[in-house]
N, C-alpha and C positions, 0 to 999 in steps of 0.2 A: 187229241189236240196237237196239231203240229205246230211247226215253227212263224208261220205265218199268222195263225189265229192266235198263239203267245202276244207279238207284236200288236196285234188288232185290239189286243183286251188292252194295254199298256197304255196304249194312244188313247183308248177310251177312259183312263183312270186320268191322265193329264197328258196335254200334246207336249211335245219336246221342242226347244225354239232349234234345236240342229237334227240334223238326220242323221239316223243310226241303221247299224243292221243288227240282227239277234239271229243265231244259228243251233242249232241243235248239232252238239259233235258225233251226237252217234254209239259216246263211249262209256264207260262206268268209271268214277275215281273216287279214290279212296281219301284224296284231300278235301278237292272240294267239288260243289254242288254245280257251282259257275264261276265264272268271270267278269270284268268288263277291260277292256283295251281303249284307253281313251285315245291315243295316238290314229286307231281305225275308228275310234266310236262303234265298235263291237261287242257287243253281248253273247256269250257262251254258252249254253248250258248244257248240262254235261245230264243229257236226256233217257239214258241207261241209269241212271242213280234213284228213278222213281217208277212207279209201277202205275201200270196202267187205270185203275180204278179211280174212282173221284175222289179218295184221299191221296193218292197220290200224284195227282194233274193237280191238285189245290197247294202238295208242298212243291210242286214244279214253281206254278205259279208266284210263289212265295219268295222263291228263287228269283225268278223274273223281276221280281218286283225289288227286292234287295240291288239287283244288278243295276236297272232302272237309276236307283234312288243315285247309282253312282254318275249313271250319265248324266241325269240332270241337276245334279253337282258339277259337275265340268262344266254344265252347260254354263249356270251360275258364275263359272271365272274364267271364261271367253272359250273353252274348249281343254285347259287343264286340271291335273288332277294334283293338290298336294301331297307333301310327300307323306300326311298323317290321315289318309285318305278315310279312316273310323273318326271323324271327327263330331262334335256336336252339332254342325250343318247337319253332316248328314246324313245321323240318325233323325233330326227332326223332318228329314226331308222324307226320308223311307218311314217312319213313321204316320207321317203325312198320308201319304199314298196307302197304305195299309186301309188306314180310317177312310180316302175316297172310296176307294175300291169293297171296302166293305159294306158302305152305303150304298152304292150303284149296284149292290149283290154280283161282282163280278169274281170275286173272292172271297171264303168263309175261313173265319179266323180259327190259325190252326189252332187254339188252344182251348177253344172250346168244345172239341171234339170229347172229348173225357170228363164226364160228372165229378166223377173221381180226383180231379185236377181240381174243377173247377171250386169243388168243398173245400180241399186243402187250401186254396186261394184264400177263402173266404177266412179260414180260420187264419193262417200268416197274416191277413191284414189285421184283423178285428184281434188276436188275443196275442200279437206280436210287436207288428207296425206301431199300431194306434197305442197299447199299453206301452211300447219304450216311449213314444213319441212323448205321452203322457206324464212320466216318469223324470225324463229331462224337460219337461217343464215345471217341473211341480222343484225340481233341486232348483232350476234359474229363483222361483220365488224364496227357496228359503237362501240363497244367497244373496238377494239383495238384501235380505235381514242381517244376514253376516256383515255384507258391507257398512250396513247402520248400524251395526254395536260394534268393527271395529274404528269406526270413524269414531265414535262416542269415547273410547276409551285412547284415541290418538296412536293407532297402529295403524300398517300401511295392507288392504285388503291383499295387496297384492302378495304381501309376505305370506299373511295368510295360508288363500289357497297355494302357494307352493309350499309350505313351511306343514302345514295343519291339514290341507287335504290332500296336495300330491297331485297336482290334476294340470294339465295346461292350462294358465290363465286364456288364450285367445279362446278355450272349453267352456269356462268358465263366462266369460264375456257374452261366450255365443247364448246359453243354456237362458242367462239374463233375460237378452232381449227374447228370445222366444216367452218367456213369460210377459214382461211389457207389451209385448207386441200383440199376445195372447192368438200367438201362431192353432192354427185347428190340429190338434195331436194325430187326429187319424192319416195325415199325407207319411207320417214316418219320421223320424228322428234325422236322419239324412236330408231329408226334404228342406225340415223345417231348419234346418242349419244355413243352407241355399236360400229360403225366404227371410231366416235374419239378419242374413247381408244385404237385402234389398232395402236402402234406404227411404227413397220415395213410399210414402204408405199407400199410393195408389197403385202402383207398378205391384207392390208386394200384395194387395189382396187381390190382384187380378190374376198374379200368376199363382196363388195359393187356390181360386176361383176354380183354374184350369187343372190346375193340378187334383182335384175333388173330383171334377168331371170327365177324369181318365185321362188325358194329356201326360205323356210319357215324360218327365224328366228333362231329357236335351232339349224336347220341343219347348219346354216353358222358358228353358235356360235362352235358347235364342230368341223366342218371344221377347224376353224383356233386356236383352242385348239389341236388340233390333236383326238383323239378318247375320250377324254375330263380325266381330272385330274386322272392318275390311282387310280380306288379306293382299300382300300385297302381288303386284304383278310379276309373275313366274321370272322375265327377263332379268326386273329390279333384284331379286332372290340371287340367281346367279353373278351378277355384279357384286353385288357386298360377298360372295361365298369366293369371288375372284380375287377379289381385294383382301382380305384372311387369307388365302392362301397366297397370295404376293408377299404379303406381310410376313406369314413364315418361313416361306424359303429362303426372304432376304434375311430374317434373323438367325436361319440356320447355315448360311452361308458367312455369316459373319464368325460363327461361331467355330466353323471349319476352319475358317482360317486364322483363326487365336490357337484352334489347338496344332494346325501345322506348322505354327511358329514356336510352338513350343516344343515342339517335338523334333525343329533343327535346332534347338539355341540348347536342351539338355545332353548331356553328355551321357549316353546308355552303358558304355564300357565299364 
């Protein structure tokens, strides 16, 4: 698979609304696998790092696809790349692609490859995930009973859990509504903490919904952000990072010169 058929498979998982190139360097590294250059809209991949055979064109590919996910994230904010470029974008964006690409059988998911993986999976979710998930729901219910006997007897629940159990209250809060809300145990303890924050109870069963049906984490988290907080534009970033540092040189400048005055007006002899 050369460098050209990479690009062919890419285009065929989703088109790019800007044009890129994707290069194979040729070399082996020890850091990483690829690149992307958004300044050329360049993709890297560092084509010695994987071996010839279809497990290893499928982690090339993999590669490809990661790199991808970054171009068309730039593409998404007119041709730049923030400066927190792992962001929740754009894991949901290379996550995205993953899932096209595994449909259209253009890619096989590397982690299927091992039975052996895939058992251990199944046990982490089922006697791990789902039993904590389960666990912090089961305490949110027996503290809302706390709540109502320390109401009853005119204490503040709050002192309480810090007083009597030791726990963050916003832990405590959370653990609550997962029971009220009767979050589904199996997405994970973690999960369900993210779906407690969701106020809307339509938003919250839709993204608890996706999250059942294998939807990674970031992708639900922007799901129900919408395409996630507009960031703003790259020029505007620069401007206010201008303005902070106007602002400190002039207060460091000020500061200069309080201490050169003090340092003719004291007498050192």
């Amino acid at each position: 698979m050369n460098q050209d058929k990479v690009k062919q498979k890419l285009l065929a998982i989703e088109d790019a609304p800007f044009e890129f190139t994707l290069v194979f360097s040729g070399k082996k590294s020890k850091k990483v696998n690829g690149l992307y250059k958004p300044g050329s809209r360049e993709i890297i991949i560092h084509n010695r790092n994987f071996n010839s055979d279809d497990t290893g064109q499928n982690l090339l590919l993999y590669t490809a696809i990661h790199e991808y996910a970054h171009h068309l994230h730039a593409c998404q904010r007119g041709g730049t790349l923030s400066p927190r470029a792992h962001n929740s974008q754009f894991w949901a964006i290379f996550h995205e692609l993953l899932e096209k690409a595994e449909s259209k059988k253009i890619y096989n998911d590397v982690f299927s490859v091992s039975p052996e993986l895939l058992k251990l999976t199944e046990v982490i979710r089922n006697k791990y995930l789902k039993n904590n998930g389960e666990l912090v729901k089961e305490m949110g219910k027996h503290l809302i009973k706390a709540h109502e006997l320390c109401t009853g007897i005119g204490v503040r629940f709050e002192d309480y859990v810090d007083r009597m159990l030791r726990i963050p209250r916003a832990a405590a809060n959370t653990a609550m509504k997962m029971f009220e809300y009767d979050i589904a145990p199996e997405v994970g303890a973690d999960n369900m903490r993210f779906l407690a924050g969701i106020r809307n109870g339509d938003e919250r069963k839709a993204a608890e919904t996706a999250l059942k049906k294998g939807k990674s984490p970031d992708s639900v988290k922007v799901q129900v952000r919408g395409t996630e907080k507009k960031e703003e534009d790259p020029v505007a970033i620069l401007e206010k990072e201008k303005e902070r540092l106007e602002r400190t040189i002039a207060a460091l400048n000020k500061r200069l010169e309080e201490v050169k005055r003090e340092l003719g007006l004291k007498d050192w002899s």
